[in-house]
N, C-alpha and C positions, 0 to 999 in steps of 0.2 A: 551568554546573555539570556536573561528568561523571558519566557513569552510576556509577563507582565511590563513588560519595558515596552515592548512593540504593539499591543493591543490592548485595549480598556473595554470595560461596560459599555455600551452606550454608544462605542464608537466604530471603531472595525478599519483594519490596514488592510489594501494590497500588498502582499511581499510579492515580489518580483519574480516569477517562473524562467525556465531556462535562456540563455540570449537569444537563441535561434533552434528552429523548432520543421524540423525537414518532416513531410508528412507522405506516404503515397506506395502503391507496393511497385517495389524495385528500385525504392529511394535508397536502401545500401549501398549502392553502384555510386553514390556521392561522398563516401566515408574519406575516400583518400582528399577529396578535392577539401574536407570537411577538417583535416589533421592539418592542409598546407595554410587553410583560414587560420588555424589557430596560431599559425607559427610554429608548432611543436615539430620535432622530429624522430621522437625516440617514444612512440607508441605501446603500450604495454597492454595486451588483452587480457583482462579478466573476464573467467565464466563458471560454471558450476563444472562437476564431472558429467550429468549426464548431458551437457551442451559441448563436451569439451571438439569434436568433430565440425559442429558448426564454429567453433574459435580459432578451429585451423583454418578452412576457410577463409575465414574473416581476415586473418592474419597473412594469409597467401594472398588477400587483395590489396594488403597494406605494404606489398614487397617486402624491400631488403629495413624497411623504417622502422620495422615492429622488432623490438627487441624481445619477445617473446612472449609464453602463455602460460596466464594464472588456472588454472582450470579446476580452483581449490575453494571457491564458492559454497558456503551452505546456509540454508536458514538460520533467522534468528543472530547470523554476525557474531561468534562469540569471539570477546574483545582479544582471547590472545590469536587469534585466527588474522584477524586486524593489522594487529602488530607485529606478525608474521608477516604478513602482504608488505607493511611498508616497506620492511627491510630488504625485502625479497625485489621491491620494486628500486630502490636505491643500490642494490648491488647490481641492476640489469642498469642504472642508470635511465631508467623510465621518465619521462619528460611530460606524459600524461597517461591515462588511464580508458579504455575503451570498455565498456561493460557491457558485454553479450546476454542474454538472458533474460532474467525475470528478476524478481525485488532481492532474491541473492546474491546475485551478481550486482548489480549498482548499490546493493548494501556495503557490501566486502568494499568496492571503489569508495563508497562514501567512508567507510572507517579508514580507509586506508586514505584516504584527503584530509584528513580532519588532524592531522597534524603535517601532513607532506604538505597539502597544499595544491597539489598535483592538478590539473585538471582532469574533467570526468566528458568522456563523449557515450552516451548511455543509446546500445542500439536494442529496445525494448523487444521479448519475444514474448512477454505475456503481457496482462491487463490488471498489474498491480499499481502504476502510478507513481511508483514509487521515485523515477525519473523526472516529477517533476517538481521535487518539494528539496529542502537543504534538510531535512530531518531523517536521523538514522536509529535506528534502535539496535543499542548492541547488549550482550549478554553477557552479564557481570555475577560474578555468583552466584547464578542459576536464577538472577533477575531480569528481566529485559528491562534497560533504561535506557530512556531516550535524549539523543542527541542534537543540535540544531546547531549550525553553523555555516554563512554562506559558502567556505569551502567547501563545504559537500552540494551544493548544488549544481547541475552539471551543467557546463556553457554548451552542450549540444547534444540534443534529440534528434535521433532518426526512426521515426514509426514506418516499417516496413511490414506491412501485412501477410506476404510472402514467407516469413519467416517465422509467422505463426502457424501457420499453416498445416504442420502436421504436430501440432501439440497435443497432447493426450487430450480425452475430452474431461475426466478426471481433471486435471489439471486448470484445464480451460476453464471450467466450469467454479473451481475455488476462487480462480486468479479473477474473473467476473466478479464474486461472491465481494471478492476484496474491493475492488473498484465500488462498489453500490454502497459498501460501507463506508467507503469518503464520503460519497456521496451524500449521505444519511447522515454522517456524523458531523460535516459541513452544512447544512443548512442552518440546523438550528445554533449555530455558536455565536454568541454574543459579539465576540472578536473579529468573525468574517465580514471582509468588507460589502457592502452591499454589490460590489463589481462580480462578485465569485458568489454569491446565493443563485444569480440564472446559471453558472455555470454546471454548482453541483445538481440542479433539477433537472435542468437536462442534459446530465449525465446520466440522471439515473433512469431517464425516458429511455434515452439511446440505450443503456446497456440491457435492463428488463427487456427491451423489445428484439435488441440483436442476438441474445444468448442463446433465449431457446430455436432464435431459426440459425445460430453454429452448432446446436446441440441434435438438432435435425439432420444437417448437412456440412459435415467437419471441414470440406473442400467450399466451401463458398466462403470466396474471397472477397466480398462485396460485406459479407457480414462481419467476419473477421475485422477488417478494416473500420467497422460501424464502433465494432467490440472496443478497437483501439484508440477510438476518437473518445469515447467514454471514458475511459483510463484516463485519456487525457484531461478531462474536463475535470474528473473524479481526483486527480492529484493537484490540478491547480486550485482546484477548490480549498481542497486539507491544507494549505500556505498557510490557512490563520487562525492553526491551531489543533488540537487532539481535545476528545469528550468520552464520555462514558463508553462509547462502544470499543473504542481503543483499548480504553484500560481493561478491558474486559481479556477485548483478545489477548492484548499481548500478555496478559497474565498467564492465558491456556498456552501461549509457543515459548514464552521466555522458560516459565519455571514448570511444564507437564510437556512441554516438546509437542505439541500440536502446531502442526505445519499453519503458517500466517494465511490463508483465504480460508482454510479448513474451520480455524478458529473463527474466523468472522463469520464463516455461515453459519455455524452451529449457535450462536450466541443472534445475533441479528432478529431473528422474528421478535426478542423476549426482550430487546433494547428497546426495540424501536415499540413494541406495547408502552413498554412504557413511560418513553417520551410524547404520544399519541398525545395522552392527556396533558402534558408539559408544556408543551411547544405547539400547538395544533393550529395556528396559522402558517407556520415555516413549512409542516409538517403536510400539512392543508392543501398548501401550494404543490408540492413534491406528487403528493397521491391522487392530485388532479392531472399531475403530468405523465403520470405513470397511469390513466385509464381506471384508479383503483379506489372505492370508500370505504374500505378496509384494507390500510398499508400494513400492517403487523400481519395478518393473513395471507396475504398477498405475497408478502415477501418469503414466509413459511412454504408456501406451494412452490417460487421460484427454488428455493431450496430443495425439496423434495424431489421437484422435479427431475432438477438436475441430478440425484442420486448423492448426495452430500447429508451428512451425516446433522441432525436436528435434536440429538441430546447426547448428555457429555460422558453416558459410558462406552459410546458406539467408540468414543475418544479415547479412552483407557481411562477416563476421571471415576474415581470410585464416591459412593456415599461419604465416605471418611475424608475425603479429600475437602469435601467444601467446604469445611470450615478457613484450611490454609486458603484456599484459594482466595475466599470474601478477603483476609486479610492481607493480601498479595494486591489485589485489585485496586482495595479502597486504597492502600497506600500511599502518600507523597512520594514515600523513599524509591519508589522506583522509576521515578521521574525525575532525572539528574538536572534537567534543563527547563521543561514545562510542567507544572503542576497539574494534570486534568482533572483531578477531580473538585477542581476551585471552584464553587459555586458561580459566583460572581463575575468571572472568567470566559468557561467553557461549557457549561451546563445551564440550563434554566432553571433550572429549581435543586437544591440542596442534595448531595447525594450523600448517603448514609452508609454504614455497612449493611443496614438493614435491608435496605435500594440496592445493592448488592447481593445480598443472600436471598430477595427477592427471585432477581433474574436468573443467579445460577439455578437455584431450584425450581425454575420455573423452567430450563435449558435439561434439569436432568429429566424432568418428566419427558420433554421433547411434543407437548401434545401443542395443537394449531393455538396460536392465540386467539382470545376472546375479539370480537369484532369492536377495532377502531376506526379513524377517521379512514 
């Protein structure tokens, strides 16, 4: 179904976030009680390899119910990867899907729903968001294209803060990166319903303000938990719909293999310039909530701060590159299911390749943006 069906100009949907939404550190310890809600009995854990320890675990609190562990998760979802999983999950006889991790792990669950059907119980350990939207972007001939289908959205969240807890700060720090860009890339969309614009602002309040005091203090679990409430906000916001900042990133992880927050940081300052002048009441709003009358700047410093990379050779993107890239980005074709770069749609004002070749060479320079709103 294309997003043009579910959202208009002018108008703006709620799509529906997950049925139930467990919040609080050492809400893991409800997972089982969380599998007999659903009625299922033959629990299948998916997680990446370097989560694969916390999936035993996981799977040792699931007893004798869990038929066993995917631990074969990687960015970016490439679709035979997918298609791997379901099989793999129909020979365990899987009856649903638990997803340990970060946007890899409930990726791999989402492709591997999107024809099973399977249900997804997503026990989030980063702050990508990705948990609370039915959209998946999987890698199709070294394209990232995007998915939507209520199968993939997961009838059960569990935010456990505790199991963020010893995440790299690297990590923490992208996975953050990634949530603010919901944030950002939700306010100003024509399609979002007025219910989810307070949400993405203050998402992006809570997360700029909780980041640098996890980037402080890796063990404060008060912040952690602030971080995940963001995510949260930050993915029920992105429900209605993908825009320019998106197609940007996922051009850097589909087709150059730049890990998905990695990508939203290094691109973000040079979006959101220039949207500034675009959008600049949506945007208005955002940077009053965020303490800031320069969000393009502002958001360049959270970057830096954090030690994330702000221009795209630190990425391996050479000069020679940008040209593929502009025409990778501006593309329809790599949007199976929503068009983002539909004017009328998901953008305020008309996006070109030129608006494109703009930003990327504005991303190689990597210097602070000019001061906006």
């Amino acid at each position: 179904m294309s997003l043009r069906h579910f959202a208009h100009p002018g108008g703006g949907v709620y799509n529906a976030t997950p049925d139930r939404v467990v919040f609080g550190p050492g809400s893991i310890a409800v997972l089982p009680d969380e599998v007999d809600r659903l009625g299922v009995t033959r629990p299948l854990v998916v997680t990446t390899p370097g989560r694969a320890e916390m999936g035993k675990e996981v799977a040792a609190a699931l007893d004798d119910r869990c038929v066993g562990i995917l631990p074969e998760a990687v960015s970016q979802v490439p679709v035979e990867l997918a298609h791997r999983g379901r099989e793999q999950a129909a020979e365990m006889g899987a009856d649903c899907l638990v997803a340990v991790g970060g946007g890899a792990a409930t990726g791999l669950c989402k492709g591997i729903a999107y024809e099973s059907g399977l249900p997804i119980i997503a026990v989030p350990t980063t702050y990508s968001g990705s948990e609370m939207t039915g959209y998946c972007g999987m890698t199709i001939d070294g394209v990232k294209r995007m998915h939507e289908s209520p199968a993939m959205l997961a009838s059960v969240v569990i935010y456990d803060a505790e199991l963020s807890r010893q995440l790299p700060l690297a990590v923490t720090a992208a996975s953050a990166m990634n949530a603010l860009a919901h944030c950002i890339d939700a306010v100003y969309l024509p399609s979002v319903s007025p219910l989810l614009r307070p949400a993405a602002i203050e998402g992006a309040r809570v997360v700029t303000s909780a980041l640098p005091a996890v980037l402080a203090a890796p063990d404060d679990l008060g912040a952690r938990n602030e971080l995940l409430y963001g995510a949260y906000l930050g993915g029920a916001a992105l429900t209605g719909g993908f825009a320019l900042q998106h197609a940007v990133a996922h051009m850097l992880g589909g087709s150059f293999g730049v890990e998905h927050g990695v990508a939203h940081a290094a691109v973000l300052p040079y979006v959101t310039a220039h949207l500034v002048e675009r959008a600049p009441d949506a945007l208005g709003r955002l940077a009053d909530a965020v303490g800031t009358d320069d969000l393009p700047g502002h958001v360049w410093d959270i970057v830096v701060a954090a030690r994330l990379p702000v221009r795209l050779s630190d990425l391996g993107i050479r000069a020679e590159d940008l040209e593929l890239a502009v025409g990778i980005a501006s593309g329809a074709e790599s949007y199976d299911v929503n068009t983002s770069l539909d004017p009328g749609l998901t953008n305020p004002a008309p996006v070109t390749e030129e608006v494109v070749r703009s930003i990327l060479s504005a991303a190689a320079a990597g210097h602070r943006p000019g001061r906006g709103r």
